[in-house]
Structure formats: structure tokens, C-alpha cells
C-alpha positions in Angstrom: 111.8 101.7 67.8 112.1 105.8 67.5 109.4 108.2 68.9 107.7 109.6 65.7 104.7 111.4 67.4 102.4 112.0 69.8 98.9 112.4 69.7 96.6 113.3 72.5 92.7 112.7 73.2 90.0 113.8 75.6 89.1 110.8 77.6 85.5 110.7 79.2 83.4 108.3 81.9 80.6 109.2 83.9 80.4 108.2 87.4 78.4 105.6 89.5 77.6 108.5 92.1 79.6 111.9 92.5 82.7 111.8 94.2 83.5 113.8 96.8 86.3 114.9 99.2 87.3 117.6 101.4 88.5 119.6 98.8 86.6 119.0 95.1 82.6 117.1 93.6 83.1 115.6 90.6 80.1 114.0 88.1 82.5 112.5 85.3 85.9 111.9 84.7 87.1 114.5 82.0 91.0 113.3 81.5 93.4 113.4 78.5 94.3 110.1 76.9 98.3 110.2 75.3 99.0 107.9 72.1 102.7 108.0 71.3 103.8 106.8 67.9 107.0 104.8 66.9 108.4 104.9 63.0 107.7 101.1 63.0 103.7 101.3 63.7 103.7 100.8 67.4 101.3 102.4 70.2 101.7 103.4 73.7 98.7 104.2 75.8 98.6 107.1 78.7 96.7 109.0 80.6 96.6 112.3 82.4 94.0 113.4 85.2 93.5 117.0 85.2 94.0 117.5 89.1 94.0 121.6 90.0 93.3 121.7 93.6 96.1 118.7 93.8 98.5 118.5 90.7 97.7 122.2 89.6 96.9 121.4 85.9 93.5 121.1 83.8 92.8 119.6 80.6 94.0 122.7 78.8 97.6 122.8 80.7 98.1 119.1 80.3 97.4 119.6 76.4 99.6 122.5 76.3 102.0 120.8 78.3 102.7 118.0 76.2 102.6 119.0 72.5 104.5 121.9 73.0 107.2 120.7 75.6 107.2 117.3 76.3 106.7 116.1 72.5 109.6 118.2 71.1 111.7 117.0 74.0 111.3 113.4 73.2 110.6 112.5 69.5 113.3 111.0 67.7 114.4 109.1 70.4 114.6 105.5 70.5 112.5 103.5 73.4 115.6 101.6 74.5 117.0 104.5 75.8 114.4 105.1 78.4 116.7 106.7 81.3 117.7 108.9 78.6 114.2 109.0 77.3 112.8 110.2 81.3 115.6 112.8 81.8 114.3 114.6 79.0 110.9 114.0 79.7 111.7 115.5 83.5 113.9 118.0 82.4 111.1 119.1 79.3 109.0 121.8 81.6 109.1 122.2 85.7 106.3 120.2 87.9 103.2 119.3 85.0 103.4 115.7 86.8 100.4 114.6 85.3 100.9 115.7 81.6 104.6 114.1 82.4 103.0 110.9 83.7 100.6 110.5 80.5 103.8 110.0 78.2 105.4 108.3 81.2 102.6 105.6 81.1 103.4 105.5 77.3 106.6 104.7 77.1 106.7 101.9 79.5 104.1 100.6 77.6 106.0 100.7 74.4 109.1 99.7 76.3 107.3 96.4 77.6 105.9 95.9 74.2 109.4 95.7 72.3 110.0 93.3 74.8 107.3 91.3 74.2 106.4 90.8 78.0 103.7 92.4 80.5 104.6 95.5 81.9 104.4 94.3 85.1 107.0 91.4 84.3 109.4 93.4 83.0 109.6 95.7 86.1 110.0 92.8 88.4 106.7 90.7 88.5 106.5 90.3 92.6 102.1 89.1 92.1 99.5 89.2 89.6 96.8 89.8 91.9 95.8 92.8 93.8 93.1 94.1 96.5 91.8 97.4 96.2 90.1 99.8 98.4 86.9 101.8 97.5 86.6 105.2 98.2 83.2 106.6 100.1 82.7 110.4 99.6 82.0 112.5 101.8 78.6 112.9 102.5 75.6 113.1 105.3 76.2 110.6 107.7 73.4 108.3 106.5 74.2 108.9 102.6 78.0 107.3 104.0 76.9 104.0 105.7 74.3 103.6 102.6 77.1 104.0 100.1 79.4 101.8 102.7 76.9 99.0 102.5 76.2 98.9 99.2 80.3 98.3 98.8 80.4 95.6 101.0 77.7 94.2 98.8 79.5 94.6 95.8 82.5 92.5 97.6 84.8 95.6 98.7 86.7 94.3 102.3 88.5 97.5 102.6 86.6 100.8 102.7 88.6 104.3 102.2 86.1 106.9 104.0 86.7 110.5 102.7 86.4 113.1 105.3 87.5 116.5 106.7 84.8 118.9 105.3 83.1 119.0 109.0 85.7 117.6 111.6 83.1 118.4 114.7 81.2 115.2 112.7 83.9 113.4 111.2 84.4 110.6 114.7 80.9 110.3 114.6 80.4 109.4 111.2 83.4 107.2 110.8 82.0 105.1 114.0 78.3 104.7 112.6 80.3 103.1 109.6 82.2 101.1 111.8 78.8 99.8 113.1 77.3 99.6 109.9 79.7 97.3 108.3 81.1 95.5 111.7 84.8 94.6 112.5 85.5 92.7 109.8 85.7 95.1 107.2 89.1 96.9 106.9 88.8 101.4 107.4 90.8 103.4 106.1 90.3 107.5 106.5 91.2 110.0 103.8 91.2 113.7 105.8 92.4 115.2 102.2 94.2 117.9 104.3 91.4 118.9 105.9 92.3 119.3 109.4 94.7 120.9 111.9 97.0 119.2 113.2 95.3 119.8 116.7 92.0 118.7 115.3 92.8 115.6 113.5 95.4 114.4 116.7 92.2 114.3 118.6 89.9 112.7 116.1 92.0 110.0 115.7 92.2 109.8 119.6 88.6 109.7 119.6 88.7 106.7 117.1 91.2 104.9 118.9 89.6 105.2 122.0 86.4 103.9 120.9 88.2 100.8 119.3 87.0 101.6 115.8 90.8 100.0 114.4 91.1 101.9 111.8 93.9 100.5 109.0 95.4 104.1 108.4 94.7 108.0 107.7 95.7 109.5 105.5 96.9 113.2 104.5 95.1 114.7 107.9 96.6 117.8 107.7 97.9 120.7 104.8 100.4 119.0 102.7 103.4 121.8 103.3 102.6 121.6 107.3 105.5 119.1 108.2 105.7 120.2 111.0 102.3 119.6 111.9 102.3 116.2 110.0 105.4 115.2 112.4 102.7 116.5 115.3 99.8 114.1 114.7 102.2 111.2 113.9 104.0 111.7 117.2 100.9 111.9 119.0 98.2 109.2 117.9 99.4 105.2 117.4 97.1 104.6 114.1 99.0 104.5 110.8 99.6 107.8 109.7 99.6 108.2 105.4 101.6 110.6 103.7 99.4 111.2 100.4 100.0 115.4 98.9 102.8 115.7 100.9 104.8 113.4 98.3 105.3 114.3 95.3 109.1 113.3 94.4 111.6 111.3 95.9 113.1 114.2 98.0 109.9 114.7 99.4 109.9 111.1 100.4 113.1 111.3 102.0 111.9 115.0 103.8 109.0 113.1 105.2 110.9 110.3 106.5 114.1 111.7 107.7 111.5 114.0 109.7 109.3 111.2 111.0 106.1 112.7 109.6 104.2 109.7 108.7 104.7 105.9 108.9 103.4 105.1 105.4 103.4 106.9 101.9 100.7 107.0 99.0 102.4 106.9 95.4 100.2 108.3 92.6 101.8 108.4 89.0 99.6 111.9 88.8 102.0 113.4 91.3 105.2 111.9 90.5 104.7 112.2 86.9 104.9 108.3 86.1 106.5 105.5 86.5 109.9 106.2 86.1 110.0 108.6 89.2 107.5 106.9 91.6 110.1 104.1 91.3 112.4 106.2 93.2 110.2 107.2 95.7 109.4 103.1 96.3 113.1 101.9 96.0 114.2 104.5 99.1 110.6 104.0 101.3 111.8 100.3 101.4 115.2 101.1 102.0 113.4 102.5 105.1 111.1 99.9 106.2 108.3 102.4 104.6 105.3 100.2 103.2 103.7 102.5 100.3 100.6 102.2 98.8 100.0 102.8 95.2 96.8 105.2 94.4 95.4 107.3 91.6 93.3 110.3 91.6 89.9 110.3 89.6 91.2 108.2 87.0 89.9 105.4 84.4 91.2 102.7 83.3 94.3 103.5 81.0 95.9 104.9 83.8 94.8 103.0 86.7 96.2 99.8 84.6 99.9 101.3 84.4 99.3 102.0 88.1 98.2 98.4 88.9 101.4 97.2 87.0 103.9 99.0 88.7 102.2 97.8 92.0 101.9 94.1 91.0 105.7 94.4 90.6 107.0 95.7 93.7 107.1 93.8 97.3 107.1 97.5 99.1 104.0 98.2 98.0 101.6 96.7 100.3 98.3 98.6 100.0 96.1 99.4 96.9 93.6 102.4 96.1 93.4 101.6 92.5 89.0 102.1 92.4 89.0 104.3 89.4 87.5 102.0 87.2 84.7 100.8 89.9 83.8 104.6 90.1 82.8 104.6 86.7 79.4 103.7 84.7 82.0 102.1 81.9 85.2 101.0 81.0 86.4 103.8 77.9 89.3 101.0 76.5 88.7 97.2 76.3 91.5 95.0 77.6 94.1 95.9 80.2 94.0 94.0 83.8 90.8 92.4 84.7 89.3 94.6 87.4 86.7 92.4 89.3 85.6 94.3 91.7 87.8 94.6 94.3 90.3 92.5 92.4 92.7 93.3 90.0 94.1 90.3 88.1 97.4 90.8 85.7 97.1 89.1 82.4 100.1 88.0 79.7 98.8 90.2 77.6 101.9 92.6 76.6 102.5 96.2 77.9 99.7 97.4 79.6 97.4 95.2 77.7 95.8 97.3 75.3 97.6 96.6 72.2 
């Protein structure tokens, strides 16, 4: 089963509401979907999310990227020899994680399908079921516990609550959520680098104090500020998630040889797929680090590789997978089933979209 080419595709789906964080609005997903080609009539699916203020790409690098590097690096080659296969693929251009993660996604999919087995299954097949969070953007405090609500409705137990574009508010408004939706409803808070390390060790003070048990936060400070990182961990008891600051497995090791955060956030977008984000995984566990498996504004395609890697492996203990419940529509048909909150594996092979 040889590479013979690789095609890629604009990928489109509008969203519910906007999404925002402390560092980007967005109105509709705009991503690149990657189709790669074998000589005997096969097809992988990928996709890459065009992240700048995160990954550093946009549609035009990703595209760029990949017929010009990645797709003379790789074609030719036969999908059995995937370590081979992902060395090239790494070695192919510097950073691009997303654009790297697209064919990434790809492979494994063709990998799984010469198999004839679920993706999932083939990298170890720990569940078939998974719980997702559901982001809340970062609005006025009333726009928050309406959007809140209306999640809970929908079935959503765990609530991610984007913050840091206003930290003299951001206690306040994470407590009038906590009201809003009571105690038993599981918070999580997203800071998306958006405070010092000063600020967000007494936020979270403030939100311990108050008894608002909240599950984890993550990112609160500037992704290259270990030091600061290693500051609020030190200093506050609540979970403290590693999310920008990891990109490869030596950042993973940096962060927890350094102590600067009990958990780490795994998004294929930054460690350009599978293959790597595997890595990171194998030596958080060899740590007692739990990881969570997340994506950044993502649909379907992409957030289905995601879920399989994360319905495979024990270490990964909390999901962000929401993409798809962001959007008005799905842009592919099969997949996982994504019910809301839950994502259910199929035995449908690869990813599911053949």
C-alpha cells in the first residue's frame, strides 16, 4: 500500500455561537482537509486547523506546507513503514505541527485500514466511550451563565470556562457560573495565557477560598514563562494544566522535571499528530501525569482521530474533544458518533470514514 499522492481541500463549518478566548473570535471554522492517495485506490482522511496566535500557521502555510514539503517527503513510501513514514514526515520542514498532523491523521487512518481494524483498536483499544467538556467563551458575565445553562441543558456535565481577557472579573464570573449551574456540574478554567503568574496565583486563591472546586486550570500564564508556571503550581492546590506550553515530548519532560503543572493537554495541532503526541502520553504516564486529549477549533475529521487516540490510552483521563458540538453541521458523514457530550467508537475501520 505505497503513498501515490496527496490532495488537499478547504474544509468549512459555521458555528453555533462565536468562540471566544483570551487570545482570538472566531465565526466559522475555515481548516484544510488532507486526502492521501495509495497506488491500490485507498483514502486517508486529515485535517489541519489553521491556528496563528497558537500553532503559527494559516490556511495558506498549511497548504504550502504540505504540497511542497511534506508530500515530496513521503510519496512513494509504503504505509507499513510508518516509523519510517513519521521520521520523514518530522524531519520534512521545522515546527508546521498542524500541516504535519493533517498527513499524520492520514496515515494512521490508512494504516488502520490495511489492517482492517478501528483506529482506536489498533493503537491499544483501552474504551469506546468518551466524556467531553464544552467550552464557554469568554463573554459578559450574564452572556457566560446563559451559554452555561443552555450546556447543561443540552446534557454537558463538565463545563471548560474560557477566561483571562479581564482578570479583575474573571473570580467573579467563574463563581456566578458556579451558582448558576450548582455543584454538581464539573468546572474547568481555560486562562489561555492570559494572566501573570501573580494574578492568576490569586484568582485561583480566590476560587478556592470560596469553595467553587474547580476540576483544573489550565494554561494561566504565557506559555514560555516556566518559571512562572512552576510559581502558580507551587502556590495554589487546584489542578494546574499545562496546554501551549506542550508542544513535543521534550517539552513534556521540561514541564515535568521542573514541576510546572500537575496535568498536560495533548492536541494533535501542536504535536503534529498522532505519532508524536504518543510520546508525549507514554513519558506523562511514566510520571504519574494524567493528560487530557484536546483540539483547537476543529471539526469533525480531526476531532475523530483525536477521539481515537484517546479511547486507546489509559493515561488519558480527561476529554476536550467539543469541536463538532461547536458547529451548525457535521462537513463528513460517519466517524465516531458524537452525542453530545458523548463520544461512542464504532467498528467501523480507520477513523470511520471510508
Amino acid at each position: 500500500m505505497k503513498i501515490k499522492n496527496i490532495v488537499v481541500r478547504k474544509v468549512e463549518a459555521p458555528l453555533i455561537v462565536p468562540f471566544k478566548t483570551a487570545l482570538r473570535t472566531v465565526h466559522s471554522i475555515q481548516n484544510i482537509a488532507v486526502y492521501v492517495h495509495t497506488e491500490d485506490g485507498q483514502i486517508g482522511i486529515g485535517e489541519a486547523a489553521p491556528t496563528a496566535v497558537i500553532t503559527g500557521e494559516t490556511i495558506g502555510s498549511i497548504t504550502h506546507a504540505i504540497e511542497h514539503y511534506i508530500k515530496p517527503a513521503i510519496l512513494g513510501m509504503d504505509i507499513e513503514e510508518m516509523a519510517s513514514i513519521m521520521e520523514r514526515l518530522d524531519k520534512s520542514l521545522y515546527q508546521n505541527t498542524s500541516a504535519k498532523a493533517a498527513v499524520d491523521m492520514a496515515l494512521y487512518d490508512l494504516h488502520a485500514q490495511h489492517y482492517k481494524t478501528p483506529l482506536y483498536k489498533l493503537l491499544g483499544g483501552y474504551r469506546k466511550e468518551l466524556i467531553t467538556d464544552i467550552t464557554i467563551s469568554v463573554n459578559n458575565t450574564e452572556e457566560m451563565i446563559k451559554d452555561s445553562l443552555a450546556a447543561v441543558e443540552r446534557g454537558f456535565q463538565i463545563l471548560k470556562i474560557k477566561v483571562g481577557k479581564d482578570p479583575a472579573t474573571d473570580a467573579k464570573r467563574v463563581l456566578a457560573i458556579r451558582d448558576a449551574v450548582g455543584h454538581a456540574i464539573t468546572l474547568r478554567v481555560d486562562a489561555n495565557q492570559g494572566w501573570t503568574p501573580k494574578q492568576a496565583v490569586r484568582i485561583i486563591s480566590a476560587l478556592e477560598d470560596a469553595d467553587a472546586n474547580i476540576d483544573l486550570v489550565e494554561q494561566p500564564v504565557h506559555y514560555d514563562d516556566l518559571v512562572g508556571m512552576q510559581y502558580v503550581t507551587a502556590n495554589t492546590i487546584t489542578n494546574i494544566l499545562a496546554d501551549e506550553s506542550v508542544f513535543s515530548a521534550k517539552d513534556a519532560f521540561t514541564i515535568i522535571e521542573r514541576r510546572a503543572a500537575d496535568l498536560i493537554n495533548i492536541k494533535l495541532m501542536k504535536t503534529g499528530g498522532i505519532f508524536q503526541a504518543q510520546k508525549i502520553c507514554n513519558i506523562a504516564e511514566a510520571n504519574g501525569i494524567p493528560c487530557m486529549i484536546g483540539c483547537m477549533l476543529e471539526t469533525k475529521i480531526s476531532v475523530s482521530a483525536a477521539a481515537h487516540f484517546a479511547a486507546s490510552q489509559k493515561n488519558i483521563t480527561m476529554v476536550d474533544l467539543d469541536g463538532p458540538s461547536l458547529c451548525m453541521n457535521d462537513p463528513i458523514a460517519g466517524g465516531p458518533i458524537f452525542n453530545n457530550d458523548r463520544i461512542t467508537m464504532t467498528d467501523a475501520i480507520g477513523i470511520g470514514f471510508s
